[in-house]
N, C-alpha and C positions, 0 to 999 in steps of 0.2 A: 448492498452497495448502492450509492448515491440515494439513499432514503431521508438522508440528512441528521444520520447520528451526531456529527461533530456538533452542528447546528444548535440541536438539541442538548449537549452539554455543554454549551457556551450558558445556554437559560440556564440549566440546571446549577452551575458553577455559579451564579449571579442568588440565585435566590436560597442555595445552603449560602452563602458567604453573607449572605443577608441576615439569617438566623442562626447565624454566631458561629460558623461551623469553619473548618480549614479544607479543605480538598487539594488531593495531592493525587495523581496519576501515575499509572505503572503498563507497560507494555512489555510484551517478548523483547521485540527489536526494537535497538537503541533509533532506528528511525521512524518506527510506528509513535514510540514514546516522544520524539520532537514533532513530530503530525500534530498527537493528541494536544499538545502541548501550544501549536503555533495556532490550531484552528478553534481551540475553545477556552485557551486561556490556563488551562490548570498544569500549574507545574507537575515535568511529569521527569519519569528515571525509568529504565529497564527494571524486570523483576529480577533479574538475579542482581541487580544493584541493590535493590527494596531486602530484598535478604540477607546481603552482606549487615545494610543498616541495622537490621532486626537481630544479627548476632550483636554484634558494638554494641548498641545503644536498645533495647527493648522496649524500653518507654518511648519511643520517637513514634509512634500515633496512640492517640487517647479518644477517650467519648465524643470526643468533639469533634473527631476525624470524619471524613468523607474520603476513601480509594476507591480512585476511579480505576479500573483496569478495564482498556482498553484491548481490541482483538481476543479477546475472551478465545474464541473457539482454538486457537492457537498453543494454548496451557496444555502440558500434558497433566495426568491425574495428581502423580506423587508430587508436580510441583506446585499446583492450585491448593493442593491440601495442607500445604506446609503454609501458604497465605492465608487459608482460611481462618488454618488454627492461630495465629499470630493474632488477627484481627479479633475474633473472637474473645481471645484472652485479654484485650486492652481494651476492649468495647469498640471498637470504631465501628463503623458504616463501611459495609464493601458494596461495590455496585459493577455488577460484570454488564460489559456492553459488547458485542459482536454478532456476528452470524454463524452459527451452525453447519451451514451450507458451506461455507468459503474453506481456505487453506485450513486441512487439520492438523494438529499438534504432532511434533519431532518424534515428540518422546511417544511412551504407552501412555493409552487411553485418548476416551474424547469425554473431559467432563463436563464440558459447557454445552455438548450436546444431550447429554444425559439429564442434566439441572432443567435444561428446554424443553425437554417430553417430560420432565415430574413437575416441574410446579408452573405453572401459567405466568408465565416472562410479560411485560409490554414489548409490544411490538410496531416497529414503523413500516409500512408497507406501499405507501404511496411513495413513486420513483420521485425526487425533484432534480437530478442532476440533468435530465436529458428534457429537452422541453416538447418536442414530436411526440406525441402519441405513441406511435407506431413502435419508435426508442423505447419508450418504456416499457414496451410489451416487450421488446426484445430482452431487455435486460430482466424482466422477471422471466421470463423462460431461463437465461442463462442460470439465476440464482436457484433455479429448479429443477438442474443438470438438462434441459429438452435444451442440447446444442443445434441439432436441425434447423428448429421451430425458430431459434436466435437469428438464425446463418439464412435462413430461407427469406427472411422480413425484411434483410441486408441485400440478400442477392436479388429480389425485385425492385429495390429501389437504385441498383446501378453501384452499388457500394462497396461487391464484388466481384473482382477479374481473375479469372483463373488462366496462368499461364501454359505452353503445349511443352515446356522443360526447364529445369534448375536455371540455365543459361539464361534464357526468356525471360523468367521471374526477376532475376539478379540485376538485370537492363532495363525492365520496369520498374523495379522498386528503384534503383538509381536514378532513373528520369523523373520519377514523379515528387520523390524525392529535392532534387535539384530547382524543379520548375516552380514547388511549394515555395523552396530558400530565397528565389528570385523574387516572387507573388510577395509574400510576407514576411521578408525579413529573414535575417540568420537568428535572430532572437526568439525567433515562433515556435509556439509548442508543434513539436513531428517527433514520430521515433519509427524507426523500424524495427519489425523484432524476426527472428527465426530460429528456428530449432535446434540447430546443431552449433556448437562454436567456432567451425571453422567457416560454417555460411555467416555466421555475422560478423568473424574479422574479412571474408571474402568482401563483404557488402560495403562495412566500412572504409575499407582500404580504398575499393571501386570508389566512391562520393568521396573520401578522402584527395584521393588522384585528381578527380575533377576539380577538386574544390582549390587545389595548390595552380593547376591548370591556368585556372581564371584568376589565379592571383590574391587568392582570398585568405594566403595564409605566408606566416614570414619565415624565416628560414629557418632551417631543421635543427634540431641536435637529439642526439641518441641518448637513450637512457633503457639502463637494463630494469626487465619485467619479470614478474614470473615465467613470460612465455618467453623468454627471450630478449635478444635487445628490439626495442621499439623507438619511432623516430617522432617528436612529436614538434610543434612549432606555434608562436603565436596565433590566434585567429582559431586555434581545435577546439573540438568541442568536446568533454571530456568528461562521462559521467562512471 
């Protein structure tokens, strides 16, 4: 992560497109597939989309093709193999891109980790997302399960607080929170995260409350959720 994959097949997309070739993108999730899609240009679709296509129409990639799939380590076995053999049979070019390390597949199997210990992959190993030193060593420990080693590089440089209870935590993360919103805008990248579902509607509601407080938000109306009815208003933020 942050080695600069997308980066990397923005070139790549430019120079098969160059020598005559089509590329066309496929990912698990239909959000990874518009990532793939917004950061390097190759139009891209879910693989169980890509397979629907492959029933309809079988000729829809030829010699000329370039599939890019995207999150690689994500595929379970019986489903990568059902793409391989498609690919295969039309001639096209597949090109698995991911990490090994990261989220693994739903289903049974890890083939893309299997493919990465038998045949000698390229590899990107220099961090460029984070520009600190220090960041980068963090994030390659994380990519190499040593969460300590991550967390330890963080906690010396003041980047983390540990609170003395749930309640505590809940009061900081809302302040710091709030004080961010004031600092840089309601526009600014922030997120909170936590563990359990009902600490993150707790947390929300809490900076929610505040947020209606100061006026930041217009008047309510209810609409029913999965969890219930839920009250939401101009000015929320809703992901």
């Amino acid at each position: 992560a942050g080695a600069g994959k997308s980066t990397l097949l923005a070139a790549a997309r430019t120079a098969w497109e160059r020598d005559g070739y089509r590329v066309v993108g496929a990912a698990l999730a239909g959000r990874a597939a518009a990532s793939l899609e917004q950061s390097s240009g190759i139009a891209s679709r879910t693989l169980a989309s890509w397979a629907y296509r492959f029933a309809q129409d079988p000729a829809s990639l030829g010699p000329k093709d370039v599939l890019v799939v995207d999150e690689a380590g994500m595929s379970g076995t019986r489903q990568l193999a059902k793409l391989v053999d498609h690919v295969s049979r039309t001639g096209a070019k597949m090109v698995l891109v991911g990490d090994p390390e990261q989220l693994q597949p739903i289903e049974a199997g890890t083939p893309f980790k299997e493919l990465v210990r038998r045949i000698r992959p390229a590899m990107l190993t220099e961090i460029r997302r984070q520009r600190e030193d220090w960041q980068r060593e963090a994030s390659q420990h994380l990519a190499r399960q040593r969460i300590s080693e991550a967390v330890r590089l963080y906690e010396e440089r003041g980047c983390v607080t540990v609170a003395a209870s749930r309640a505590s935590a809940v009061a900081a993360l809302v302040e710091d929170y709030l004080a961010d919103m004031e600092r840089h805008g309601p526009d600014a990248s922030r997120i909170v995260l936590a563990h359990r579902r009902k600490d993150v509607h707790l947390i929300n509601q809490t900076i929610r409350a505040a947020r209606q407080a100061g006026g930041a938000l217009g008047v309510e109306r209810l609409f029913q959720s999965d969890h219930g009815p839920r009250a939401f208003a101009a000015g929320d933020r809703i992901l």
